[in-house]
Every structure is written in C-alpha cells, then in structure tokens.
C-alpha positions, 0 to 999 in steps of 0.5 A: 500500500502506498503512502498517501501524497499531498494533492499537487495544489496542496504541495505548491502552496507548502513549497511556496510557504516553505520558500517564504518563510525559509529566511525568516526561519533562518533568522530565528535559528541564528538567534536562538543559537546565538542566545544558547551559546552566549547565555543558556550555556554560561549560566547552564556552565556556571552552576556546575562550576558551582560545585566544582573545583579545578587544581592542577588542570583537574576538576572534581565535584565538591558538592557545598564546598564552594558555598561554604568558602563563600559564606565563611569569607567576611568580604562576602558579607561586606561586599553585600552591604556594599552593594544594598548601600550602593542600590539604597543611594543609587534608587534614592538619586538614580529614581527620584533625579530622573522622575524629577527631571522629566516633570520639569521638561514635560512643562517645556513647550519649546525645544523639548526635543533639544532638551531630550538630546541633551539628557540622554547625551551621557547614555551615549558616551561610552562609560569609560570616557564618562568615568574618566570625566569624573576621575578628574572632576573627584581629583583632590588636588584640581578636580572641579568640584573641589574647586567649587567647595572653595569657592563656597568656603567650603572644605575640600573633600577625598572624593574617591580615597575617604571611606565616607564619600566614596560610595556616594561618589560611585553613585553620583557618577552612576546616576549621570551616566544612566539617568538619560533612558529612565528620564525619557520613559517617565516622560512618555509617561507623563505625557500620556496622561490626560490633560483633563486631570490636571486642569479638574485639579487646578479647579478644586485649587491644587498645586504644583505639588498636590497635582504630581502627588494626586494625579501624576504619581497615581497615573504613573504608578506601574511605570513607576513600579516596574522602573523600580524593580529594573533599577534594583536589578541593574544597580545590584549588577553593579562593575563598571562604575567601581571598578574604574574608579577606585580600583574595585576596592576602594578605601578599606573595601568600601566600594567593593560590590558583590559583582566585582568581587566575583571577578577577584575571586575568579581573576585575582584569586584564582577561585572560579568555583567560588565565584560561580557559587557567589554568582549563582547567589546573586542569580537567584536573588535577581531571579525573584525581582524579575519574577516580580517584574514578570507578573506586574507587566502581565497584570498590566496587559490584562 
C-alpha cells in the first residue's frame, strides 16, 4: 500500500510557504543559537562550576564546598552591604533625579526635543570616557568640584580615597551616566496622561505639588513600579562604575560590590568555583525581582 501524497495544489502552496518563510526561519535559528551559546550555556556552565573545583588542570565535584568558602569569607558579607548601600543611594538619586527631571521638561513647550538630546547625551558616551570625566572632576588636588567647595568656603573633600564619600561618589557618577533612558520613559509617561486631570485639579485649587502627588504619581504608578524593580536589578549588577574608579576596592573595601568581587575571586584569586557559587547567589536573588517584574507587566496587559 502506498503512502498517501499531498494533492499537487496542496504541495505548491507548502513549497511556496516553505520558500517564504525559509529566511525568516533562518533568522530565528541564528538567534536562538546565538542566545544558547552566549547565555543558556554560561549560566547552564556556571552552576556546575558551582560545585566544582579545578587544581592542577583537574576538576572534581565538591558538592557545598564552594558555598561554604563563600559564606565563611567576611568580604562576602561586606561586599553585600556594599552593594544594598550602593542600590539604597543609587534608587534614592538614580529614581527620584530622573522622575524629577522629566516633570520639569514635560512643562517645556519649546525645544523639548533639544532638551531630550541633551539628557540622554551621557547614555551615549561610552562609560569609560564618562568615568574618566569624573576621575578628574573627584581629583583632590584640581578636580572641579573641589574647586567649587572653595569657592563656597567650603572644605575640600577625598572624593574617591575617604571611606565616607566614596560610595556616594560611585553613585553620583552612576546616576549621570544612566539617568538619560529612565528620564525619557517617565516622560512618555507623563505625557500620556490626560490633560483633563490636571486642569479638574487646578479647579478644586491644587498645586504644583498636590497635582504630581494626586494625579501624576497615581497615573504613573506601574511605570513607576516596574522602573523600580529594573533599577534594583541593574544597580545590584553593579562593575563598571567601581571598578574604574577606585580600583574595585576602594578605601578599606568600601566600594567593593558583590559583582566585582566575583571577578577577584575568579581573576585575582584564582577561585572560579567560588565565584560561580557567589554568582549563582546573586542569580537567584535577581531571579525573584524579575519574577516580580514578570507578573506586574502581565497584570498590566490584562
């Protein structure tokens, strides 16, 4: 008994179908690939890592072992305390700085779009050349800000070299480099609220400040919400910024984040099976905040 055949209209239209979406597919198989090899794989690659050791070009499994250095090295703990007092300043400017920026160029009605290119400027300047900027501007000696303190009257400060200042300098620069893209999505924002709002509230006698607490806040609530969670997740990634800064360490380990002591352990120390168990660590806890992001963007399409 032969097998049944495609009636000859039936195989053209698959044929034609076939050619059609040959290209797109291709595309799609060079994507997923590209995302196995570059991001399944290392994180598939790190938790094994995780419970193994490698000496002399041998690697074995441990087991907990790893986790156990990790969790019995105080510069584990202190890089953690490091990185939430990183992300507790980082939100406090890096959240508040943008939203209130883009209230104050919603209210432009002449060369916004000027205005937009020139907050999003840093964005687009290539990180080492921004941390480069602010090397000179923290410098004690003839850094600019520096020079502005004496021009007040004020003290001269170690920006980068006191244990007081220098996470706050980390932040600062952080919050320039990256304000620009969180700046303009709030402004979208903004500016698709309906203007009818504001003008009922200006008939009951509100204010500059009872209108953004009653009306802009409330009407932003879930951009709010979800650039909160995606800034917690950035800021607790943190490398760049410390790293070129002060080195990774800082004065007495004082900007040291969790992410660049991956990288010491792995490149300084010679620990990758340390490192991939303090990454998983932070992977896990990440993992829960993008949950979280996940399921307030699913409620927003429902």
């Amino acid at each position: 008994m032969s097998a049944p055949t495609l009636p000859r209209d039936s195989r053209a239209e698959f044929l034609r179908a076939f050619k059609r979406n040959l290209t797109a597919h291709g595309f799609l198989i060079g994507a997923v690939l590209c995302f196995s090899f570059f991001s399944w794989y290392p994180m598939v690659r790190e938790f094994l890592l995780a419970f193994q050791k490698t000496e002399g070009g041998a690697t074995r499994w441990v087991g907990w072992d790893n986790f156990a250095y990790v969790f019995g090295d105080p510069n584990v703990w202190q890089a953690w305390r490091n990185t939430l007092l990183f992300t507790g300043l980082a939100l406090a400017l890096g959240f508040v700085v943008p939203f209130v920026v883009s209230l104050v160029l919603n209210e432009f009605r002449h060369a916004q779009g000027y205005l937009r290119l020139l907050v999003y400027l840093p964005v687009m300047m290539p990180p080492v050349a921004s941390i480069l900027l602010f090397k000179y501007f923290y410098d004690p000696g003839y850094g600019l800000f520096n020079r502005v303190l004496e021009f007040l009257h004020l003290p001269a400060q170690d920006w980068l070299q006191s244990t007081d200042t220098a996470m706050l300098s980390v932040v600062i620069a952080s919050t320039w480099m990256n304000m620009g893209g969180a700046t303009l999505i709030y402004l979208a924002a903004l500016q698709g609220i309906p203007g009818e709002l504001y003008e009922a509230a200006e008939l009951d006698g509100a204010g500059l400040l009872r209108k953004v607490w009653h009306v802009t806040i409330p009407q932003t609530k879930l951009i709010l919400s979800l650039m909160l969670l995606m800034q917690i997740i950035a800021t607790m990634q943190v490398f760049v910024e410390p790293f070129l800064l002060t080195g990774g360490a800082g004065p007495e380990g004082s900007t040291t984040t969790v992410v660049v002591l991956i990288y010491q352990y792995a490149f300084s120390f010679n620990q990758y099976g340390g490192a991939a168990a303090l990454g998983l660590c932070l992977l896990v806890l990440l993992a829960g905040f993008s949950a979280l992001y996940v399921r307030l963007s699913r409620d927003n399409e429902n």
